[in-house]
TORVEX-548790 format. One line per field, with one value per atom (N, C-alpha, C): atom name; x, y, z; residue number from 1; residue in one letter. Coordinates in Angstrom, 1 decimal, m for minus. Atoms other than C-alpha are relative to their C-alpha. Layout:
atomo <- (CA; ...)
c1 <- (X; ...)
c2 <- (Y; ...)
c3 <- (Z; ...)
num <- (NUM; ...)
residuo <- (A; ...)
//
This chain:
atomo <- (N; CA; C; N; CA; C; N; CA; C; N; CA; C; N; CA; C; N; CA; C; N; CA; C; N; CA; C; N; CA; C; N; CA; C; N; CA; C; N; CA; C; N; CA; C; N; CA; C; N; CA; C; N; CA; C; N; CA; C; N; CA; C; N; CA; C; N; CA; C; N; CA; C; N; CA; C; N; CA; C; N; CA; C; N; CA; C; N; CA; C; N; CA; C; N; CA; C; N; CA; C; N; CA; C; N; CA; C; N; CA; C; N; CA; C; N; CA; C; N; CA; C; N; CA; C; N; CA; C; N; CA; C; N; CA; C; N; CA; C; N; CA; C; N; CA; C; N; CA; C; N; CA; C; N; CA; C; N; CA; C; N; CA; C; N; CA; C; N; CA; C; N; CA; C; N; CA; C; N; CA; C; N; CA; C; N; CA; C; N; CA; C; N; CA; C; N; CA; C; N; CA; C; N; CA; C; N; CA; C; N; CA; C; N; CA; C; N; CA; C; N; CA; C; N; CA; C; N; CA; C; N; CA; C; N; CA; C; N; CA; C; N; CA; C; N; CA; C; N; CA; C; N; CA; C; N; CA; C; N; CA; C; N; CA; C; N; CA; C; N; CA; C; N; CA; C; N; CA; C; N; CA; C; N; CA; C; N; CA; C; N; CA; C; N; CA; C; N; CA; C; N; CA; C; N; CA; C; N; CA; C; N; CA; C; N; CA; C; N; CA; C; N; CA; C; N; CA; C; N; CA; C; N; CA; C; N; CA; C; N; CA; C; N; CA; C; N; CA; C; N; CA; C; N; CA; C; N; CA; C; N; CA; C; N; CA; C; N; CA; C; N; CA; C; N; CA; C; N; CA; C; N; CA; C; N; CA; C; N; CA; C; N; CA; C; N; CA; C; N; CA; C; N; CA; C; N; CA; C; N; CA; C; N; CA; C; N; CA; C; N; CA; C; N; CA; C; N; CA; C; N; CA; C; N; CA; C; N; CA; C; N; CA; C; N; CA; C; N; CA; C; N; CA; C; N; CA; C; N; CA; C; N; CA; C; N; CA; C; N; CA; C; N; CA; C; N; CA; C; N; CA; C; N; CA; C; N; CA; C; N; CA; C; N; CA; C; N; CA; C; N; CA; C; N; CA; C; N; CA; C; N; CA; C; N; CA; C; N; CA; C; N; CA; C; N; CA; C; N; CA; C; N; CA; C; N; CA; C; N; CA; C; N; CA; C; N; CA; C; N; CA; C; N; CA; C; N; CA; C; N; CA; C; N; CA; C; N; CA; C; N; CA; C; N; CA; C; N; CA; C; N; CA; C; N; CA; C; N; CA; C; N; CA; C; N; CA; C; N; CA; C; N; CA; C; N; CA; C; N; CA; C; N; CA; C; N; CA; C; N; CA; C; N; CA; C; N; CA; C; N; CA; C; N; CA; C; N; CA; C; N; CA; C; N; CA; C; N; CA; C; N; CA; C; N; CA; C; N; CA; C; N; CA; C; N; CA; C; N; CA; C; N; CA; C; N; CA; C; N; CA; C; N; CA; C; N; CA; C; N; CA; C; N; CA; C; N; CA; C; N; CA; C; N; CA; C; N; CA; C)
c1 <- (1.2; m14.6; m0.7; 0.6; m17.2; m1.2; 0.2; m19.2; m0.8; 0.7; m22.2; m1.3; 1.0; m24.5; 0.7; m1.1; m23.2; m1.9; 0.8; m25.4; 1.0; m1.0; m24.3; m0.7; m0.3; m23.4; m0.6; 0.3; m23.8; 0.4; 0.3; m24.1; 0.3; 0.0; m24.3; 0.8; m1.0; m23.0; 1.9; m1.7; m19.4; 0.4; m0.5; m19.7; 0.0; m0.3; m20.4; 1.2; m1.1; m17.5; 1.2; m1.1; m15.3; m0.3; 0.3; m17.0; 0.6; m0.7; m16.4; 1.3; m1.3; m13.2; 1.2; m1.0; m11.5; 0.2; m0.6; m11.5; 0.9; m1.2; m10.4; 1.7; m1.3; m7.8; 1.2; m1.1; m6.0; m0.1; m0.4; m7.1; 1.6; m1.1; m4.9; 1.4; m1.1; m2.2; 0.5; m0.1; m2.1; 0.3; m1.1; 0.6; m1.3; 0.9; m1.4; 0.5; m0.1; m2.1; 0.7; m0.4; m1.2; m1.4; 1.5; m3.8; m0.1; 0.6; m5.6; m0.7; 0.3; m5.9; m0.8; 1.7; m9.3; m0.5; 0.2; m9.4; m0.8; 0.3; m12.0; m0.5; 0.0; m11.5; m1.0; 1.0; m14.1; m1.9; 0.7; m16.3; m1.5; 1.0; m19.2; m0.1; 0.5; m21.3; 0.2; m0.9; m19.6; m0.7; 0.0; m21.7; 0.9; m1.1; m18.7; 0.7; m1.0; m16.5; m0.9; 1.3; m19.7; m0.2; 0.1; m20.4; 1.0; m1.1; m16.9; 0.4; 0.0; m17.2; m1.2; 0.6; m20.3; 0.1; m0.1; m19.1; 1.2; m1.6; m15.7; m1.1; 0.9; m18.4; m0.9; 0.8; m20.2; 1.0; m1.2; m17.1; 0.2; m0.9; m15.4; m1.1; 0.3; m17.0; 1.0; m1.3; m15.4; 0.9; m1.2; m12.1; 0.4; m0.5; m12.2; 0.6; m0.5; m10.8; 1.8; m1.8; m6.6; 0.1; m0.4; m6.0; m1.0; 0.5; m6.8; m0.6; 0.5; m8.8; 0.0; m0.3; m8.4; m1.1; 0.6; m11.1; 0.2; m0.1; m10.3; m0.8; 0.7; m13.0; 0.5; m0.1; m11.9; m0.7; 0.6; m13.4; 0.5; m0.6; m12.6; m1.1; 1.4; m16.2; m0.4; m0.1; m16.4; m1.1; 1.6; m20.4; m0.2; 0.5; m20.3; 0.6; m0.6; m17.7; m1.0; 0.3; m19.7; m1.8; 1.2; m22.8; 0.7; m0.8; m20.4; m0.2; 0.4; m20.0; m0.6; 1.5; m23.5; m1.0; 0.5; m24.1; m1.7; 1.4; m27.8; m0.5; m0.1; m29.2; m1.6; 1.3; m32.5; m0.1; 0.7; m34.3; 0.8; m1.0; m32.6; 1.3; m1.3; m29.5; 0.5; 0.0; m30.2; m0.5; 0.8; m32.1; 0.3; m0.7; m29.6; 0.4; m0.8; m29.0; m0.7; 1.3; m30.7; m0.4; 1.0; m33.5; 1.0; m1.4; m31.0; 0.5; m1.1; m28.2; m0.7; 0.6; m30.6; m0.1; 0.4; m31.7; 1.0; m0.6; m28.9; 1.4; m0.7; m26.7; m0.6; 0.6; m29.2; m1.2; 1.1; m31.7; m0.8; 1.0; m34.8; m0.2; 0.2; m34.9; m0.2; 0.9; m37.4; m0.2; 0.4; m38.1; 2.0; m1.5; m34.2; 0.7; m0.5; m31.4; 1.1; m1.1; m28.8; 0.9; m1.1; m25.8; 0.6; m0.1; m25.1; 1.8; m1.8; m21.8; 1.3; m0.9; m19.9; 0.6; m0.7; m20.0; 0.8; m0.9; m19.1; 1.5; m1.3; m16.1; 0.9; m1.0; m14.2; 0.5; m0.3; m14.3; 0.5; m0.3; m12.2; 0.2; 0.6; m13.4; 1.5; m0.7; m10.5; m0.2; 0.5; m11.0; 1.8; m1.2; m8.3; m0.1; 0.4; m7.8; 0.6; m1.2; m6.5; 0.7; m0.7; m5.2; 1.6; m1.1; m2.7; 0.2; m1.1; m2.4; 0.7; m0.9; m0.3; m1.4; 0.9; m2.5; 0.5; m0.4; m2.6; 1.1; m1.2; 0.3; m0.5; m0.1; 0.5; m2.1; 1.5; m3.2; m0.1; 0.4; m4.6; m1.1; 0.8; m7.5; m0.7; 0.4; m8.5; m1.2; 1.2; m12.1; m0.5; m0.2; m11.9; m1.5; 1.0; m15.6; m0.6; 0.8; m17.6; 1.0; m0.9; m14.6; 0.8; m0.8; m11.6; 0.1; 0.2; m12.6; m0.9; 1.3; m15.8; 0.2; m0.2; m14.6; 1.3; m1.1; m11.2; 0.4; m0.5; m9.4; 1.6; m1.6; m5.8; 0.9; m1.4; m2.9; m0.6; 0.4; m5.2; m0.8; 0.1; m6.3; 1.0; m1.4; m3.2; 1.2; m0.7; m1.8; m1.1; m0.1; m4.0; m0.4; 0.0; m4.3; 1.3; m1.5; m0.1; m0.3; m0.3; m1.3; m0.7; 0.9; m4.1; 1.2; m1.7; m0.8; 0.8; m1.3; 1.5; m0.8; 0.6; m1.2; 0.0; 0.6; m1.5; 1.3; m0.6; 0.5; 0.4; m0.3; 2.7; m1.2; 0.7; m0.4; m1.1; 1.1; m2.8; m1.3; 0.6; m5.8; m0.6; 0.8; m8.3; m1.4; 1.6; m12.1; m0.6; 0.9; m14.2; m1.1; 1.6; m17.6; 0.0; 0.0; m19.1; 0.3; m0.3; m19.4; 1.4; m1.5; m15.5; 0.5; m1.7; m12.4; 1.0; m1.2; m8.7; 0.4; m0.4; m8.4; 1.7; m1.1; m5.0; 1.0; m0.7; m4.2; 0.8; m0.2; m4.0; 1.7; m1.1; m0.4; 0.2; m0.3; m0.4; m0.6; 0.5; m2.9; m0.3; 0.0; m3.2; m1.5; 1.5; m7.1; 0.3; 0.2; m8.1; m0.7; 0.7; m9.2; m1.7; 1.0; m11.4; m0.7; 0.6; m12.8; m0.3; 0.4; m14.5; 0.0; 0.5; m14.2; 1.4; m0.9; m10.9; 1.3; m1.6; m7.3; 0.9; m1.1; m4.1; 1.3; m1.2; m1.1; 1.1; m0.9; 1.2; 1.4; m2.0; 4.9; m0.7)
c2 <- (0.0; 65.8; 1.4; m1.4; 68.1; 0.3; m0.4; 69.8; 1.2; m1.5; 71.8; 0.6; m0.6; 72.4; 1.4; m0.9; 75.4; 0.7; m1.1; 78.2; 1.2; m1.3; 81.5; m0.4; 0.7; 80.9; m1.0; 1.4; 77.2; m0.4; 0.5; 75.7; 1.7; m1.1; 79.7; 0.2; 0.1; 79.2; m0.2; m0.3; 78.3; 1.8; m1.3; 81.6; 1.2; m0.7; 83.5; m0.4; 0.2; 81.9; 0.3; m0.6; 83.3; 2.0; m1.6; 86.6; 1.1; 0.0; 86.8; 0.0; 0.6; 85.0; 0.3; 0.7; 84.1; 1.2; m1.5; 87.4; 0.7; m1.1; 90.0; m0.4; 0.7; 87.7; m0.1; 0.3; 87.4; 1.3; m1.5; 91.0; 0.4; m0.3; 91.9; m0.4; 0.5; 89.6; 0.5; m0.7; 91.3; 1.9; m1.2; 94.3; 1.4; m1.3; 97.6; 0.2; m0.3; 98.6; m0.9; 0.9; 95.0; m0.8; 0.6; 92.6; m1.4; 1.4; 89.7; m0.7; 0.7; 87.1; m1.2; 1.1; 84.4; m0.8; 0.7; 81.5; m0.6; 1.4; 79.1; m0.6; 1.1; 76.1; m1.0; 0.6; 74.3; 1.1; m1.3; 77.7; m0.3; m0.1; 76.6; 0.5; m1.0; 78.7; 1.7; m1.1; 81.3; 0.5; m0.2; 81.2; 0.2; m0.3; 81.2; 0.8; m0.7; 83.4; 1.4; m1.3; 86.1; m0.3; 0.2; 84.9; 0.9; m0.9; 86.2; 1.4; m1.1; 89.4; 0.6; m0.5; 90.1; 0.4; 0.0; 89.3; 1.3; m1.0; 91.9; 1.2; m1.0; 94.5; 0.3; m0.2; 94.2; 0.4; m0.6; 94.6; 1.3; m1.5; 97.5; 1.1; m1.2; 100.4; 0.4; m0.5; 102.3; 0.3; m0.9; 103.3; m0.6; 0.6; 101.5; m1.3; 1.4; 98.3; 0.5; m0.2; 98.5; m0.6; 0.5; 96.2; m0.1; 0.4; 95.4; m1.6; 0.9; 92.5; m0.7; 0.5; 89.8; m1.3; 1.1; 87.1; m0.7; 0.5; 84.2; m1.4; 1.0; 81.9; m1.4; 0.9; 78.5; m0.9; 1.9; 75.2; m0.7; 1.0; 72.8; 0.2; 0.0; 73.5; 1.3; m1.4; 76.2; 0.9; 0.0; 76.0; 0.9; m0.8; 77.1; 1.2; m1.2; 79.8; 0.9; m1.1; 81.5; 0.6; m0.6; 81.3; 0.7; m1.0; 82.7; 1.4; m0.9; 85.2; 1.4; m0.3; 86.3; 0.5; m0.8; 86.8; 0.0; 0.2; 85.9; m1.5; 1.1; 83.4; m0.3; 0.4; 81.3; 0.3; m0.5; 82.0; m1.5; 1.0; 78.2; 0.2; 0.7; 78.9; 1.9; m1.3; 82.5; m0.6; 0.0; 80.6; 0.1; 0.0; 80.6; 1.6; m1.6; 84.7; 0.9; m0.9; 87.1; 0.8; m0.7; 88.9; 1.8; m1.0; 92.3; 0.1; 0.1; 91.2; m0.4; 0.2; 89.8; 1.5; m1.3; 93.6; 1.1; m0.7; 94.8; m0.1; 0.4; 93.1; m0.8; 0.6; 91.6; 1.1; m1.0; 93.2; m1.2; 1.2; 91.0; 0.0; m0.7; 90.7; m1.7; 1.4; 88.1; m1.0; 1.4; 86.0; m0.3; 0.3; 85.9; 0.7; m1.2; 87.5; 0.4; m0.4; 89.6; 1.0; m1.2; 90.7; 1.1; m2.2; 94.5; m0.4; m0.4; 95.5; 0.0; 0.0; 96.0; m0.8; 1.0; 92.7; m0.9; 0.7; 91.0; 0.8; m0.9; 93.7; m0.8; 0.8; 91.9; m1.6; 1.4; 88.6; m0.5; 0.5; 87.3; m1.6; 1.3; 83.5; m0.5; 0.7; 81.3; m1.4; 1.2; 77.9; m0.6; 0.2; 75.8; m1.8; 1.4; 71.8; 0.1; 0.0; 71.1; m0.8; 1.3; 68.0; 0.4; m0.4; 69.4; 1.3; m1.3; 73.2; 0.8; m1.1; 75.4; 0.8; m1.0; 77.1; 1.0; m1.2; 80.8; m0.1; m0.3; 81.9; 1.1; m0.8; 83.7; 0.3; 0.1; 82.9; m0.1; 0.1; 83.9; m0.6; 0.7; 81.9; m0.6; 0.5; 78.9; m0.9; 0.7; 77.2; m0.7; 1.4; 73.7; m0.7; 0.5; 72.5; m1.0; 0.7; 69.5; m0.5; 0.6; 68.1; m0.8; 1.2; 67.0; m0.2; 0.6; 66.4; m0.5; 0.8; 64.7; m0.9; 0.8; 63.1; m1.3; m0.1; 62.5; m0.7; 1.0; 59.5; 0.2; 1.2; 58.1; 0.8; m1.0; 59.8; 1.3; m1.4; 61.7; 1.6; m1.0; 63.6; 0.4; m0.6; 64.0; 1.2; m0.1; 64.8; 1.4; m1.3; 67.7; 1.1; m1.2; 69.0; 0.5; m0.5; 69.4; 1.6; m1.2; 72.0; 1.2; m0.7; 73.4; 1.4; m0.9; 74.0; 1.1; m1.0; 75.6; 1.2; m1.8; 78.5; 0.5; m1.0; 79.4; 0.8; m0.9; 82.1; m0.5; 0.5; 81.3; 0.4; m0.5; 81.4; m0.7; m0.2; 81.2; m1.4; 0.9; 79.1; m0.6; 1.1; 76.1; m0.2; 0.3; 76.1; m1.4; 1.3; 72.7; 0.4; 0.3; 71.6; m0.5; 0.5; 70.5; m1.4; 1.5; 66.9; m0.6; 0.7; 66.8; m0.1; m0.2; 66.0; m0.3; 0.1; 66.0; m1.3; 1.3; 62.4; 0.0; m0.1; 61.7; 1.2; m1.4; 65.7; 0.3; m0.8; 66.7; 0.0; m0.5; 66.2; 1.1; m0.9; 69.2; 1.3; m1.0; 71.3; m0.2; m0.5; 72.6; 0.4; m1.2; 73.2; 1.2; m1.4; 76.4; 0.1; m0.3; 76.3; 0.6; m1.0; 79.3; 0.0; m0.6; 78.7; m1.4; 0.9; 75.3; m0.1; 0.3; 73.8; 0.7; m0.4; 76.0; m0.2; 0.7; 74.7; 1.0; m1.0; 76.9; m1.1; 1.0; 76.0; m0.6; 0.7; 73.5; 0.6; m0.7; 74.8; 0.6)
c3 <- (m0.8; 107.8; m0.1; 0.4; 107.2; 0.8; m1.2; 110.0; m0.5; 1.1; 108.6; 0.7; m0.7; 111.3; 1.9; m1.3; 114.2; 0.1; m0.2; 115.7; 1.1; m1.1; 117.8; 1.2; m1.7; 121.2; 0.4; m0.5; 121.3; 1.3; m1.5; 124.9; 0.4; m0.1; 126.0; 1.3; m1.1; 129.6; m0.3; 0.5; 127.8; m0.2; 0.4; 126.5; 1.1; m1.3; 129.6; 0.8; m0.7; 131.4; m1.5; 0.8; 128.0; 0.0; m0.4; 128.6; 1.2; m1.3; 132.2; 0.5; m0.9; 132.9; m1.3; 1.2; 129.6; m1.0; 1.0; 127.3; 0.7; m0.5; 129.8; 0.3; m0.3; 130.9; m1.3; 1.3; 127.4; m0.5; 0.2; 126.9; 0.8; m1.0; 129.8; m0.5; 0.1; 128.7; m1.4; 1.5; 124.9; 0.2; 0.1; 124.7; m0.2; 0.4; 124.5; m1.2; 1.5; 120.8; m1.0; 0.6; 119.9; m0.8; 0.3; 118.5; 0.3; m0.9; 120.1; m1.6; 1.1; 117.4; 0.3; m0.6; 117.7; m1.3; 1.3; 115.5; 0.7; 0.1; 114.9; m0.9; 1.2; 113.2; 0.2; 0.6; 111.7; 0.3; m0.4; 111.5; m0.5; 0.6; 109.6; m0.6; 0.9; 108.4; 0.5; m0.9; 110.6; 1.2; m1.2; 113.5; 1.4; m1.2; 115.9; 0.2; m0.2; 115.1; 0.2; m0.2; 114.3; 1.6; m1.0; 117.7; 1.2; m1.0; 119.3; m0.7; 0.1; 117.2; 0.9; m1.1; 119.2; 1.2; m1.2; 122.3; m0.3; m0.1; 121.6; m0.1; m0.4; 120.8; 1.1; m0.9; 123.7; 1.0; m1.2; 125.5; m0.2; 0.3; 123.9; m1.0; 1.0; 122.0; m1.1; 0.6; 119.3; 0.6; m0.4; 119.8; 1.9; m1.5; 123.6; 0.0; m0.4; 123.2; m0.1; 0.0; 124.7; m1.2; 0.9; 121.7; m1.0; 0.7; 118.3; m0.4; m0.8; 118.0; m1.8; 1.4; 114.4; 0.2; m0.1; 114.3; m1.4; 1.3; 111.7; 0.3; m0.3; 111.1; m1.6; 1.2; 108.7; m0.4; 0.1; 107.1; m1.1; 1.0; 104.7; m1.1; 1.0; 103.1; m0.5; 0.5; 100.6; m0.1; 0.1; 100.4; 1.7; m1.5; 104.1; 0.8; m0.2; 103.9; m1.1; 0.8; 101.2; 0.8; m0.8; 103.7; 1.3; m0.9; 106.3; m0.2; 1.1; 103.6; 0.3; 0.3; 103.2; 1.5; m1.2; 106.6; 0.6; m0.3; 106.8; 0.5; m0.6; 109.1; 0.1; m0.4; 109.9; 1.3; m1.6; 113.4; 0.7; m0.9; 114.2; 0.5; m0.2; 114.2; 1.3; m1.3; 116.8; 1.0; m1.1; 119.4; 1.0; m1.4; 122.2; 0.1; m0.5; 121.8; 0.0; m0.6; 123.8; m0.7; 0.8; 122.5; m0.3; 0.1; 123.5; m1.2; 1.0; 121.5; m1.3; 1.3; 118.5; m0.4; 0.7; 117.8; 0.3; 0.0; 118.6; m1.0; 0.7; 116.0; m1.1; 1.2; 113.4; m0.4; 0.7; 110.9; m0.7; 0.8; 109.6; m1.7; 1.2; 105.8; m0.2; 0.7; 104.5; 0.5; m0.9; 107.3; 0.8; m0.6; 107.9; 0.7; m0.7; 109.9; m0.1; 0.7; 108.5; 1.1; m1.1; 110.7; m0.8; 0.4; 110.6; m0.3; 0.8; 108.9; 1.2; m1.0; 112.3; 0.6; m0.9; 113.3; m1.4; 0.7; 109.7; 0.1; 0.4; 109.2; 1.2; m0.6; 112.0; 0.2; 0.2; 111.0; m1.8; 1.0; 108.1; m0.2; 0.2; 106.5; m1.1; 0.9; 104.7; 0.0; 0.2; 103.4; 0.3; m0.5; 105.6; 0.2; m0.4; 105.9; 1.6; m1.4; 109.7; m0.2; 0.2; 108.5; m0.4; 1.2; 105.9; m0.3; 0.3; 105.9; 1.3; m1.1; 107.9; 0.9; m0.8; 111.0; 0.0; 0.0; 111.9; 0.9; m1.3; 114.1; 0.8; m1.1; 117.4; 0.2; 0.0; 118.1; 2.2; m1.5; 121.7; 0.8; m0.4; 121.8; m1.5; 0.9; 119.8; 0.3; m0.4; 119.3; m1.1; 0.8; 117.8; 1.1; m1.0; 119.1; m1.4; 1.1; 117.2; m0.8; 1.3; 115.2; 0.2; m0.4; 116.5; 1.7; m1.4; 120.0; m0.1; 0.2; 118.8; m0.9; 0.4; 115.8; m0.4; 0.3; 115.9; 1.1; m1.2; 118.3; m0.2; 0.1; 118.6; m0.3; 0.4; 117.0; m1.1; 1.0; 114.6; 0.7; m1.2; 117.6; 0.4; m0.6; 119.0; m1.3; 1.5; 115.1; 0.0; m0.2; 115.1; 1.0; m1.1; 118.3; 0.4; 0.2; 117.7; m0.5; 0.7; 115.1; 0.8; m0.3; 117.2; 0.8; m1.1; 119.7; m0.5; 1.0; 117.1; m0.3; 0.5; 116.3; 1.2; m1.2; 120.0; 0.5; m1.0; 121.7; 1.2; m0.9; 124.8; 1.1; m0.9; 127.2; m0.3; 0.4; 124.9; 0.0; m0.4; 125.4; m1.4; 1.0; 123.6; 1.0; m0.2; 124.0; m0.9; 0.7; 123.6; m0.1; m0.4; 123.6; 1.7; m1.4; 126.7; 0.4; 0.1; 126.2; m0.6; 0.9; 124.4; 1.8; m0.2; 125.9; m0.6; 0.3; 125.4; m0.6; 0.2; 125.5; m0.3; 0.1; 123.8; m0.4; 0.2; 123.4; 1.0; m1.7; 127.4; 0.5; m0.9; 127.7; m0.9; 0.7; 125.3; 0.5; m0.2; 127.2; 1.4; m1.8; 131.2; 0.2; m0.8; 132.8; 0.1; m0.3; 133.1; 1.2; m1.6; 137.0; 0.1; m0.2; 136.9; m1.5; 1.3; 133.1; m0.4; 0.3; 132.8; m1.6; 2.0; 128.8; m0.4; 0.9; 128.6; 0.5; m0.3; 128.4; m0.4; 0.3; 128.1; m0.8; 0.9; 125.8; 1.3; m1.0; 128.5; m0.5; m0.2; 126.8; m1.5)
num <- (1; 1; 1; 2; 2; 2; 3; 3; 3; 4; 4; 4; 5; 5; 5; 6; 6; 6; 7; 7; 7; 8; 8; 8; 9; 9; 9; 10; 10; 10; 11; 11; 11; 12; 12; 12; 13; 13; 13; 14; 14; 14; 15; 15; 15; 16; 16; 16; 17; 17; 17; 18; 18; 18; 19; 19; 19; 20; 20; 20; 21; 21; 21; 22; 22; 22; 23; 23; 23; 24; 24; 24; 25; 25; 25; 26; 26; 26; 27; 27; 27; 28; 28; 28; 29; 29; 29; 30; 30; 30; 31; 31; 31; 32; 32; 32; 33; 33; 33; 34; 34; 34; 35; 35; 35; 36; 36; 36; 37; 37; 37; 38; 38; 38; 39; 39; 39; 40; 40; 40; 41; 41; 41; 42; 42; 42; 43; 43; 43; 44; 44; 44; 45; 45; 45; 46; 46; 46; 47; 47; 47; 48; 48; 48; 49; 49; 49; 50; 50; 50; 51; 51; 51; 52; 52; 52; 53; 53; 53; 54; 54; 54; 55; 55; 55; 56; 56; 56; 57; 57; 57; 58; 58; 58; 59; 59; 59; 60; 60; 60; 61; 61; 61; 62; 62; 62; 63; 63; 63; 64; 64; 64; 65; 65; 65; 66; 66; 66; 67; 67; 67; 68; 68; 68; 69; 69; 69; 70; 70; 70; 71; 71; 71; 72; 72; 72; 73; 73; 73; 74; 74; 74; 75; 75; 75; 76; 76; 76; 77; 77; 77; 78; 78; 78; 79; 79; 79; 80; 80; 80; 81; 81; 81; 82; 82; 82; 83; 83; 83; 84; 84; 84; 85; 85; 85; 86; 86; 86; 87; 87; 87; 88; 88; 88; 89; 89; 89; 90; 90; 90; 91; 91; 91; 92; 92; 92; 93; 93; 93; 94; 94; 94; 95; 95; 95; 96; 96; 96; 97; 97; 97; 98; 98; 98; 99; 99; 99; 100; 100; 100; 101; 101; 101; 102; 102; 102; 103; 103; 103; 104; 104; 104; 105; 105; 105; 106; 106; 106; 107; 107; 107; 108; 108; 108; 109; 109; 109; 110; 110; 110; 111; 111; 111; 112; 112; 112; 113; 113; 113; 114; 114; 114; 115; 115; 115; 116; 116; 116; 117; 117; 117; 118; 118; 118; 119; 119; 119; 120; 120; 120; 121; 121; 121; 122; 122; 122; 123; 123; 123; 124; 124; 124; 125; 125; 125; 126; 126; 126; 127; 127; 127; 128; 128; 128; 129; 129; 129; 130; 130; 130; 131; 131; 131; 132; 132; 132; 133; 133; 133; 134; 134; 134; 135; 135; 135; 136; 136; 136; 137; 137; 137; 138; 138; 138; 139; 139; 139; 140; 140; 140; 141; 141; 141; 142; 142; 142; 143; 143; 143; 144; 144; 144; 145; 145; 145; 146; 146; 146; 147; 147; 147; 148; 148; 148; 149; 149; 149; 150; 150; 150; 151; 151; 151; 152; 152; 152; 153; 153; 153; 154; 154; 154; 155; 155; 155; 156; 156; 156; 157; 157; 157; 158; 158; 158; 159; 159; 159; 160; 160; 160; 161; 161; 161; 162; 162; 162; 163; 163; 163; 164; 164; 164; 165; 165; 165; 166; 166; 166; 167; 167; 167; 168; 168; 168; 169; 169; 169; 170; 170; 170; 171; 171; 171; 172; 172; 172; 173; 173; 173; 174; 174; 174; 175; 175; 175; 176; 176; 176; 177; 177; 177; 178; 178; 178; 179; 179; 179; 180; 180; 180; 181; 181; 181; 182; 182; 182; 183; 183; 183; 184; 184; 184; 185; 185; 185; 186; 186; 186; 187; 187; 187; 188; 188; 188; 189; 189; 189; 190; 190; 190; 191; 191; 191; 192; 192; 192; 193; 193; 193; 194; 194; 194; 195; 195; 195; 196; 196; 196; 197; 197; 197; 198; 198; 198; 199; 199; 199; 200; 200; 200; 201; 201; 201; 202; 202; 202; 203; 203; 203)
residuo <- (X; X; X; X; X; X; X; X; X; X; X; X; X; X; X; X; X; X; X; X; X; X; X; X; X; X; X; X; X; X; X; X; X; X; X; X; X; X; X; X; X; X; X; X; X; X; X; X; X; X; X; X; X; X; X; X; X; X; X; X; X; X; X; X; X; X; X; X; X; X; X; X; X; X; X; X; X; X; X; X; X; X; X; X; X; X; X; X; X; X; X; X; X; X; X; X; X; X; X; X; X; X; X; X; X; X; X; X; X; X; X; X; X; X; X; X; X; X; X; X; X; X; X; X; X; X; X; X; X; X; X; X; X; X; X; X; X; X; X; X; X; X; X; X; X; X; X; X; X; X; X; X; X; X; X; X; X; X; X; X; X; X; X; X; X; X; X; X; X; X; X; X; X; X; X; X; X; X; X; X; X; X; X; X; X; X; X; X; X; X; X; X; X; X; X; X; X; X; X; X; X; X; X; X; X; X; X; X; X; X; X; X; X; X; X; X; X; X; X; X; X; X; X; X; X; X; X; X; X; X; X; X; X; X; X; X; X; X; X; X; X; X; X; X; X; X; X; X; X; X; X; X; X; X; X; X; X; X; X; X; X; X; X; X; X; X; X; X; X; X; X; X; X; X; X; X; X; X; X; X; X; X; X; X; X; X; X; X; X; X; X; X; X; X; X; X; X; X; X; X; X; X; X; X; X; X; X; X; X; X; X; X; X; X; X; X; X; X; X; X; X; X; X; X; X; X; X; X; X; X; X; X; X; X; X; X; X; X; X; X; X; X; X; X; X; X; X; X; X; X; X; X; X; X; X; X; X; X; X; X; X; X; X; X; X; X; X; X; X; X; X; X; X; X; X; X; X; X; X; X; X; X; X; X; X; X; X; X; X; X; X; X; X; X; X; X; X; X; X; X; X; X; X; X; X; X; X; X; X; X; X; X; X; X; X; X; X; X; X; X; X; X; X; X; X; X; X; X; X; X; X; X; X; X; X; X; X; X; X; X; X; X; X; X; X; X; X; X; X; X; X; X; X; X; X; X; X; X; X; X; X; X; X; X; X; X; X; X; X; X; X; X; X; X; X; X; X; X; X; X; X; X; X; X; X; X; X; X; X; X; X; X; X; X; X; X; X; X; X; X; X; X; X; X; X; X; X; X; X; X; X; X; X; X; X; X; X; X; X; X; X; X; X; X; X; X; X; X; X; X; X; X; X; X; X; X; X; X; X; X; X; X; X; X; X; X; X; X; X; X; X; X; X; X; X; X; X; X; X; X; X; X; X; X; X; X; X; X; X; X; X; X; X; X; X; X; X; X; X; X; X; X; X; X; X; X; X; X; X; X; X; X; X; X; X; X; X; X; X; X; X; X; X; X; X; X; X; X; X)
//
């Protein structure tokens, strides 16, 4: 399955309640001078993960963040890791991110929008099936939106939201879309109370 449209900070309200509620909270729970590891799978064209290096910059300055911080964005499609890449974006795919953060993390070049060095440098792009390869390990927050909670039913949902499980950290959480659910995952994943859209690993 191939998944070729994203933008930064899609439904934007998710991302304020991962801002608010959902970072500090796995900050906090991440060892000082350890590193907070942030996958997400089916990355596109790397709007999402550029997405949650933003948000970690907006949190920490140099040198202030208690932990180090590893963003791994994957897809199955090689055409949209190499725009990952490249780092340059159309005005569609920025419309939900405030005017602020646009000029404070993009630069205009030829009608387009090219993110600044600070935010690619913490995001590394690998070409990954979910189907069939090994996921990351010790992962503290994972963001599977548009794929296999939208495309994906029956045991092939259940088949890889096992794996989604095995990359997460004892704690560690699972961000959807708004319109997903769990369906046949949920005995694998616990509400998040205080953090609408996000589930924590169940064992």
């Amino acid at each position: 399955m191939r998944v070729t449209v994203s933008r930064f900070f899609r439904e934007y309200p998710r991302w304020q309640v991962l801002s608010e509620r959902v970072l500090p909270q796995l900050v906090a729970e991440t060892p000082a001078g350890g590193t907070l590891r942030l996958w997400s799978a089916g990355c596109c064209g790397g709007e999402e993960p550029y997405s949650l290096a933003i948000l970690w910059l907006e949190h920490f300055g140099p040198g202030d963040a208690p932990c180090r911080v590893e963003i791994i964005g994957t897809d199955i499609d090689s055409a949209s890791l190499e725009r990952a890449e490249a780092g340059l974006y159309d005005h569609s795919s920025l419309r939900e991110v405030p005017s602020e953060v646009k000029a404070r993390y993009f630069s205009r070049r030829n009608g387009r929008f090219l993110l600044h060095p600070e935010v690619r440098e913490l995001v590394r792009f690998r070409r990954h099936n979910l189907k069939s390869d090994p996921p990351p390990r010790n992962v503290a927050l994972v963001l599977c939106r548009y794929l296999v909670f939208t495309y994906y039913s029956g045991q092939r949902r259940l088949n890889a939201s096992r794996r989604l499980l095995h990359a997460l950290r004892p704690g560690g959480a699972l961000m959807i879309a708004r319109k997903e659910d769990l369906g046949t995952a949920a005995e694998l994943f616990t509400a998040w109370p205080e953090a609408p859209g996000f589930f924590r690993r169940a064992f």
